[in-house]
NULUM-743776 format. One record per residue (C-alpha): chain; x, z, y. Coordinates in Angstrom, 2 decimals, padded with zeros to 5 digits. Layout:
% residues N
   chain         X         Z         Y
       A         X         Z         Y
...
END
This chain:
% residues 181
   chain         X         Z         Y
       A   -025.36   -007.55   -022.49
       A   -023.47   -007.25   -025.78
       A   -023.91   -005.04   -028.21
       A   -020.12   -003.90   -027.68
       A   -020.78   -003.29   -023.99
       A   -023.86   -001.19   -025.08
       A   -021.85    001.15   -027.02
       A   -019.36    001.39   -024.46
       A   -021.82    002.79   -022.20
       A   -023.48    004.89   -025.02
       A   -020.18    006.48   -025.72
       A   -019.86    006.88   -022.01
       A   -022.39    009.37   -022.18
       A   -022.17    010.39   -025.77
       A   -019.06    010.34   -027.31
       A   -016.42    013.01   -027.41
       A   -013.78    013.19   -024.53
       A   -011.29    010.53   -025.52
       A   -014.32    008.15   -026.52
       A   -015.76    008.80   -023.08
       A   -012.35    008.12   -021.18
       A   -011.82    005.03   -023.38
       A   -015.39    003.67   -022.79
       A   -015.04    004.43   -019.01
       A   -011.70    002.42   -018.68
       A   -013.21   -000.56   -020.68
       A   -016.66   -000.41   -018.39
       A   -014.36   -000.80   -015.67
       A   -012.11   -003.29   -016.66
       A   -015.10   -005.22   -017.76
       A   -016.77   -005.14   -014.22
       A   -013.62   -005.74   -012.55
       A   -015.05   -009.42   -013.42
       A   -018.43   -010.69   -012.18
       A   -020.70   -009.78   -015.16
       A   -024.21   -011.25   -016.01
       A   -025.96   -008.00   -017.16
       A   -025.88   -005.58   -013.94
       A   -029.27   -004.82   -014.46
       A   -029.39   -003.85   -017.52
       A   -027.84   -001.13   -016.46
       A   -028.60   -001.14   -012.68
       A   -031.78    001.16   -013.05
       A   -030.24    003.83   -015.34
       A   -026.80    004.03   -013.00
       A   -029.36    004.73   -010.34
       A   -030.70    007.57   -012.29
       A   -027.20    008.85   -013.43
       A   -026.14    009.75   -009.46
       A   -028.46    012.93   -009.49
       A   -027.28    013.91   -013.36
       A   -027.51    017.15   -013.96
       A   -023.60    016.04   -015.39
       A   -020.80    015.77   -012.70
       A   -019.09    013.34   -014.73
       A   -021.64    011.55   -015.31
       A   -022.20    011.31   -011.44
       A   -018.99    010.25   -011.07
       A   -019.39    007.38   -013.43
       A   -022.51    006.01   -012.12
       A   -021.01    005.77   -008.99
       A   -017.49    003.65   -009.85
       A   -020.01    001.86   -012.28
       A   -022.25    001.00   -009.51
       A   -019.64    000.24   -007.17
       A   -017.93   -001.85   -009.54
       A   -021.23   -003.98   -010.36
       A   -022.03   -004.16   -006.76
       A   -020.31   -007.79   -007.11
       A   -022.58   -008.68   -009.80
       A   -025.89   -008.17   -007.57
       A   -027.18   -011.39   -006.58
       A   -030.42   -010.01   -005.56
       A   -028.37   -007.29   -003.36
       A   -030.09   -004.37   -004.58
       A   -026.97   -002.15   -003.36
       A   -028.00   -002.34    000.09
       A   -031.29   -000.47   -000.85
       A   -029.49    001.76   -003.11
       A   -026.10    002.79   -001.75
       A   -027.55    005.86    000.36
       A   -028.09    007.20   -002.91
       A   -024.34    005.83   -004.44
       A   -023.22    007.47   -000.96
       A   -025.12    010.75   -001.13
       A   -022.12    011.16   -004.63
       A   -019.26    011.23   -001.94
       A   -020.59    013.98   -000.96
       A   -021.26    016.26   -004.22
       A   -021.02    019.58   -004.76
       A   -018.13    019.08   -007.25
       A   -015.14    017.94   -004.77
       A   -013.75    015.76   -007.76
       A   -017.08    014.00   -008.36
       A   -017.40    013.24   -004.71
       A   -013.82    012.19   -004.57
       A   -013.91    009.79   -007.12
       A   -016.81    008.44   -005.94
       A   -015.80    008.15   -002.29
       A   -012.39    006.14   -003.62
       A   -014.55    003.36   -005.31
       A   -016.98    002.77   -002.70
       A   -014.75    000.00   -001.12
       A   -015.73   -002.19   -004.01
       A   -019.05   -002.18   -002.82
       A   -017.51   -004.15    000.35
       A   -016.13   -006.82   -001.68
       A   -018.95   -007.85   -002.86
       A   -020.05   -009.47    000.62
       A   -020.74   -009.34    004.34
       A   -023.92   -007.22    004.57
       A   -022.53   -005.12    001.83
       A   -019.30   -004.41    003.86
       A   -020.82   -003.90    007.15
       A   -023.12   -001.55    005.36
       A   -020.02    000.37    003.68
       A   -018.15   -000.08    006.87
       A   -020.84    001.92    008.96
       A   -021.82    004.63    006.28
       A   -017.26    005.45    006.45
       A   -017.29    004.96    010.05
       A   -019.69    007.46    010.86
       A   -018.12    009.83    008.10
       A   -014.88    009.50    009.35
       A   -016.66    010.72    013.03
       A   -018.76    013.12    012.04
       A   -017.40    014.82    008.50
       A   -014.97    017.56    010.37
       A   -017.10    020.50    009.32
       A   -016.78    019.27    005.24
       A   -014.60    021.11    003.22
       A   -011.29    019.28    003.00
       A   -012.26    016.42    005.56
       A   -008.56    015.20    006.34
       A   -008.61    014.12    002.59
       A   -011.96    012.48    002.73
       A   -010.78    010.91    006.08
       A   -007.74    009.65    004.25
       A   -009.94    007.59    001.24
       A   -011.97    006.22    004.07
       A   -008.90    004.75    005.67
       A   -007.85    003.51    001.82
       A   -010.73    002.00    001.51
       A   -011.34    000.36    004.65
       A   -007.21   -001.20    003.94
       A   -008.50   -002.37    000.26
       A   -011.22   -004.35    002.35
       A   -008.56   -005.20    004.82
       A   -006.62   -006.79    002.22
       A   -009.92   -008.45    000.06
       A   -010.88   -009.86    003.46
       A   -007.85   -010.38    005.72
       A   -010.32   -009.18    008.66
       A   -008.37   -007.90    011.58
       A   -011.57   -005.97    012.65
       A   -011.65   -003.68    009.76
       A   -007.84   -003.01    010.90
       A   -008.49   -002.59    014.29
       A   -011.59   -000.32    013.69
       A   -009.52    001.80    011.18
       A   -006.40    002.25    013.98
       A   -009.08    003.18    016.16
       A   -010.44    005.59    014.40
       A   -006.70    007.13    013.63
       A   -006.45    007.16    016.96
       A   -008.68    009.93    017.63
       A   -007.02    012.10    015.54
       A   -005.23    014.32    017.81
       A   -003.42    016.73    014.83
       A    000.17    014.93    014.72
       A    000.87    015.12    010.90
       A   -002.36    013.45    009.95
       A   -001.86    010.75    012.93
       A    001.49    010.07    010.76
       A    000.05    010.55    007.50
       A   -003.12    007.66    008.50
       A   -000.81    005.17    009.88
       A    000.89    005.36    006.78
       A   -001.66    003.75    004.88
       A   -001.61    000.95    007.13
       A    002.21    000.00    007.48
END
């Protein structure tokens, strides 16, 4: 890693407000790109999910997610129960933010999407009693069309209309399908 990238992610954590927005747009655009020093940084993301910080939550996670691509030794699939366990946080924004990167996990291959795939699935089922669950339900269905459109996999479609189809409240039948016309 470069010593620019370094101080990115020092003012990440460090800097005042617009240094930390700054920082987190150019950590992002940076690992938008398959990047050579994940874990350099792997370990301490890892650490960042249970921050005492909500942001700082929050930017572990979209880091994460965003590096998942750049894990040739697939150390996401032992760690994204704890990247999921943030789409679920206390502070609805943290979890929210988190919850809307997670498809970038999926991109970065087959086990890692059928791993994402399951953990949304089974949210999507089973998430009713959370606080503000049709909007949770409604990044899952984002997310699984962003790895509809990476992949071009008719499954993750069909599973995704399947999964709309359960929903028996008309609006948010309309509202789902939307994402998908």
């Amino acid at each position: 890693m470069d010593s620019q990238m370094k101080l990115e992610f020092e003012k990440s954590k460090l800097g005042d407000k617009d240094e930390r927005y700054e920082a987190y747009h150019n950590i992002l655009k940076a690992t938008d790109q398959v990047v050579d020093w994940a874990y350099d940084v792997w370990n301490q993301l890892i650490e960042d999910l249970t921050h005492k910080d909500p942001h700082q939550r929050s930017r572990a996670a979209q880091y994460l997610a965003n590096l998942a691509k750049s894990d040739p030794e697939m150390r996401i699939l032992k760690d994204l129960p704890k990247l999921w366990e943030v789409t679920k946080d206390e502070k609805f924004v943290t979890a929210r933010h988190s919850l809307q990167s997670i498809w970038k996990v999926g991109i970065a291959g087959s086990p890692q999407k059928e791993m994402v795939m399951t953990f949304m699935v089974d949210r999507f089922k089973n998430g009713t009693d959370e606080k503000n669950y049709t909007l949770i339900r409604n990044d899952i269905l984002q997310n699984m069309r962003y790895l509809y459109e990476h992949f071009n996999d008719e499954q993750i479609k069909q599973t995704a209309m399947d999964l709309i189809d359960t929903v028996d409240d008309k609006k948010y039948n309309k509202k789902y399908k939307d994402i998908w016309k």
